[in-house]
C-alpha positions in Angstrom: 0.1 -12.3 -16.8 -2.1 -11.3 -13.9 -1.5 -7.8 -12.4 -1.7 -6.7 -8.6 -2.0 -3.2 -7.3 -1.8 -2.6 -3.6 -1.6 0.7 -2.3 0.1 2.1 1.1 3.0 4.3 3.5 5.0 1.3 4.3 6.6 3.2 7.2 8.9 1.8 9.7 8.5 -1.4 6.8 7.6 -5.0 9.2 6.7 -8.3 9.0 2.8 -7.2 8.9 3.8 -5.3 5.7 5.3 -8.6 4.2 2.3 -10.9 5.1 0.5 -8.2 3.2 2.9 -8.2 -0.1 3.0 -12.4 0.3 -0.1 -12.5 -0.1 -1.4 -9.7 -2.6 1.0 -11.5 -4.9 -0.3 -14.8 -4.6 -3.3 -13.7 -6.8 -1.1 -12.8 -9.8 2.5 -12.4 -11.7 3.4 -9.1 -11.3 3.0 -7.0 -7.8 2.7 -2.7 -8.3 3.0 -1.4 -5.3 1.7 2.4 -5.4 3.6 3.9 -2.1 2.4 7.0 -0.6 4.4 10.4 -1.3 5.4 12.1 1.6 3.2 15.0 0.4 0.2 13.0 0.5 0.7 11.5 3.6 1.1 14.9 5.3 -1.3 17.1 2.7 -4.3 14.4 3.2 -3.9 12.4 5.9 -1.7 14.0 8.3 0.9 11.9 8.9 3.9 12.2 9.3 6.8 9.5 8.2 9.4 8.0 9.5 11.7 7.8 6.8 11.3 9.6 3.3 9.4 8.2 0.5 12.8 7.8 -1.2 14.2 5.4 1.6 10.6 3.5 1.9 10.2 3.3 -2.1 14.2 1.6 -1.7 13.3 -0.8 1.0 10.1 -1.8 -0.7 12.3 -2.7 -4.3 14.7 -5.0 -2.0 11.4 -7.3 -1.3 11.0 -10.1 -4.0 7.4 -9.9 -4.1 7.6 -6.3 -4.8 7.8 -5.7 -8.9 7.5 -2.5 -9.1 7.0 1.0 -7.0 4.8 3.9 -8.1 4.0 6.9 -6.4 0.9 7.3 -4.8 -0.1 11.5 -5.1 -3.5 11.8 -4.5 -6.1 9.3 -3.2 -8.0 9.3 -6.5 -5.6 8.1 -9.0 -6.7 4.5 -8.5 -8.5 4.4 -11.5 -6.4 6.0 -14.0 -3.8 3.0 -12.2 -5.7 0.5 -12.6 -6.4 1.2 -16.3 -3.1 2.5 -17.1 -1.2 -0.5 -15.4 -3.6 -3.2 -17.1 -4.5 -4.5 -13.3 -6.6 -7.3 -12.6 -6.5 -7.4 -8.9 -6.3 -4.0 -6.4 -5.9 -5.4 -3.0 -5.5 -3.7 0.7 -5.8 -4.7 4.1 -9.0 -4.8 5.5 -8.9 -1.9 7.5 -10.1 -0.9 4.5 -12.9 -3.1 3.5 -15.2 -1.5 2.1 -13.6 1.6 1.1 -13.2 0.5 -2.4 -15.6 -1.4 -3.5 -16.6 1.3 -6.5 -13.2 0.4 -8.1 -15.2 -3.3 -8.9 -17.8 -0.9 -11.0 -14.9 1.7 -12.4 -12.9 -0.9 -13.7 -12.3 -4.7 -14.5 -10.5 -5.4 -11.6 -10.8 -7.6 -8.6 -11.4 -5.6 -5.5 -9.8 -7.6 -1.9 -9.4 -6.9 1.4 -6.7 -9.3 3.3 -6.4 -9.8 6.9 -4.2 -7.5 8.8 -1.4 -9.3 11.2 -3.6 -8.6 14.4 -0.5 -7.8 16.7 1.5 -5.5 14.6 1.3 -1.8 13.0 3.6 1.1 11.9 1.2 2.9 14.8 1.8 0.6 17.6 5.5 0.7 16.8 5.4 4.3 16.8 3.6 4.2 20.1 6.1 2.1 21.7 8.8 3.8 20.6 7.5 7.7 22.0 7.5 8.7 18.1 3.5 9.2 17.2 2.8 12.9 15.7 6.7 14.3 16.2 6.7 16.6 14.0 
Protein backbone atom coordinates (compact mmCIF):
# COMPACT_ATOMS: atom_id res chain seq x y z
CA UNK A 1 0.00 0.00 0.00
CA UNK A 2 1.41 3.41 -0.98
CA UNK A 3 1.08 6.23 1.47
CA UNK A 4 0.38 10.12 0.74
CA UNK A 5 0.79 13.00 3.05
CA UNK A 6 -0.24 16.40 2.01
CA UNK A 7 -0.33 19.10 4.28
CA UNK A 8 -2.59 22.39 4.54
CA UNK A 9 -5.63 25.06 6.15
CA UNK A 10 -8.24 23.96 3.86
CA UNK A 11 -10.25 27.13 4.65
CA UNK A 12 -13.47 28.12 3.01
CA UNK A 13 -12.72 24.14 1.42
CA UNK A 14 -13.19 24.62 -2.94
CA UNK A 15 -12.93 22.95 -5.94
CA UNK A 16 -9.01 23.99 -6.05
CA UNK A 17 -8.67 22.09 -2.81
CA UNK A 18 -10.29 18.96 -4.48
CA UNK A 19 -8.05 19.03 -7.67
CA UNK A 20 -5.34 19.06 -5.12
CA UNK A 21 -6.63 15.86 -2.93
CA UNK A 22 -7.63 14.10 -6.73
CA UNK A 23 -4.57 14.23 -7.44
CA UNK A 24 -2.20 13.66 -4.36
CA UNK A 25 -4.10 10.42 -4.21
CA UNK A 26 -3.48 9.33 -7.54
CA UNK A 27 0.09 8.45 -6.51
CA UNK A 28 -0.96 6.00 -3.81
CA UNK A 29 -3.72 3.93 -1.65
CA UNK A 30 -4.13 5.77 1.29
CA UNK A 31 -4.38 9.81 1.46
CA UNK A 32 -3.26 11.58 5.23
CA UNK A 33 -4.13 14.77 5.18
CA UNK A 34 -2.21 16.80 8.06
CA UNK A 35 -4.73 19.91 8.44
CA UNK A 36 -3.46 23.03 10.10
CA UNK A 37 -4.59 23.73 13.89
CA UNK A 38 -6.01 26.90 14.29
CA UNK A 39 -3.17 27.66 16.72
CA UNK A 40 -0.70 27.20 14.10
CA UNK A 41 -2.30 29.13 11.63
CA UNK A 42 -2.59 32.12 13.85
CA UNK A 43 0.78 31.42 16.17
CA UNK A 44 3.04 30.96 12.85
CA UNK A 45 1.52 32.27 10.00
CA UNK A 46 -0.90 34.73 11.01
CA UNK A 47 -3.92 33.81 9.70
CA UNK A 48 -6.79 33.70 10.63
CA UNK A 49 -9.72 31.03 9.64
CA UNK A 50 -12.71 30.89 8.54
CA UNK A 51 -14.24 28.13 10.25
CA UNK A 52 -12.48 26.13 13.16
CA UNK A 53 -10.13 23.35 12.67
CA UNK A 54 -12.99 21.13 13.97
CA UNK A 55 -15.48 22.08 11.09
CA UNK A 56 -12.52 22.00 8.42
CA UNK A 57 -11.02 18.59 9.80
CA UNK A 58 -15.23 17.43 9.34
CA UNK A 59 -15.49 18.68 5.86
CA UNK A 60 -12.22 17.24 4.83
CA UNK A 61 -13.41 13.34 6.23
CA UNK A 62 -16.75 13.85 3.98
CA UNK A 63 -14.20 13.84 0.79
CA UNK A 64 -13.59 10.23 -0.59
CA UNK A 65 -10.08 10.82 -1.33
CA UNK A 66 -9.48 11.99 2.07
CA UNK A 67 -8.36 8.71 4.37
CA UNK A 68 -7.54 10.20 7.13
CA UNK A 69 -7.01 13.82 9.07
CA UNK A 70 -4.13 14.69 11.37
CA UNK A 71 -3.34 17.69 12.96
CA UNK A 72 -0.81 19.79 11.78
CA UNK A 73 0.96 21.79 15.11
CA UNK A 74 4.05 23.06 14.16
CA UNK A 75 5.66 23.33 10.76
CA UNK A 76 8.37 20.81 11.63
CA UNK A 77 6.67 17.67 12.43
CA UNK A 78 6.93 16.57 8.76
CA UNK A 79 9.48 14.26 9.46
CA UNK A 80 8.48 12.54 12.50
CA UNK A 81 5.00 12.19 9.96
CA UNK A 82 6.44 10.91 7.46
CA UNK A 83 8.31 8.16 9.44
CA UNK A 84 5.67 7.63 11.86
CA UNK A 85 2.84 7.30 9.09
CA UNK A 86 5.19 4.90 6.89
CA UNK A 87 4.73 7.66 3.86
CA UNK A 88 5.97 7.22 0.55
CA UNK A 89 4.85 10.32 -1.17
CA UNK A 90 4.53 14.09 0.76
CA UNK A 91 2.88 16.24 -1.82
CA UNK A 92 1.77 20.15 -1.90
CA UNK A 93 0.93 22.62 -4.33
CA UNK A 94 3.59 24.31 -5.88
CA UNK A 95 3.39 27.42 -4.29
CA UNK A 96 5.49 25.50 -2.47
CA UNK A 97 8.10 24.12 -4.67
CA UNK A 98 10.92 24.01 -3.39
CA UNK A 99 10.28 24.49 0.19
CA UNK A 100 10.63 20.84 0.91
CA UNK A 101 12.89 19.41 -0.98
CA UNK A 102 15.19 18.33 2.32
CA UNK A 103 12.24 15.90 3.26
CA UNK A 104 13.77 13.81 -0.20
CA UNK A 105 17.18 13.61 2.08
CA UNK A 106 15.32 13.16 5.76
CA UNK A 107 13.33 10.50 4.68
CA UNK A 108 12.40 7.84 1.96
CA UNK A 109 9.69 9.65 0.58
CA UNK A 110 8.82 11.17 -2.68
CA UNK A 111 8.83 14.93 -2.50
CA UNK A 112 5.91 16.70 -5.32
CA UNK A 113 4.75 19.82 -6.00
CA UNK A 114 1.26 19.85 -8.10
CA UNK A 115 -0.12 22.59 -10.00
CA UNK A 116 -2.40 24.97 -8.21
CA UNK A 117 -6.04 25.67 -10.09
CA UNK A 118 -4.76 29.10 -11.45
CA UNK A 119 -8.14 30.91 -10.93
CA UNK A 120 -9.06 29.96 -7.44
CA UNK A 121 -7.79 30.45 -3.66
CA UNK A 122 -9.15 30.55 -0.08
CA UNK A 123 -7.41 34.33 -0.51
CA UNK A 124 -9.15 35.50 -3.55
CA UNK A 125 -12.40 34.24 -2.03
CA UNK A 126 -11.74 36.02 1.12
CA UNK A 127 -10.93 39.03 -0.99
CA UNK A 128 -14.12 38.98 -2.77
CA UNK A 129 -16.04 38.48 -0.06
CA UNK A 130 -14.55 41.76 2.24
CA UNK A 131 -13.32 38.97 4.88
CA UNK A 132 -9.15 39.10 4.48
CA UNK A 133 -7.47 39.74 8.10
CA UNK A 134 -11.01 40.15 10.21
CA UNK A 135 -10.05 39.44 13.12
Amino acid sequence: MRRIITYGTFDLLHYGHINLLRRAKEYGDYLIVALSTDEFNWDSKQKKCYFTYEKRKQLLEAIRYVDLVIPENNWEQKVNDIKEYHIDTFVMGDDWKGKFDYLRDDTDAEVIYLPRTPEISTTRIKQDLGIVNRQ
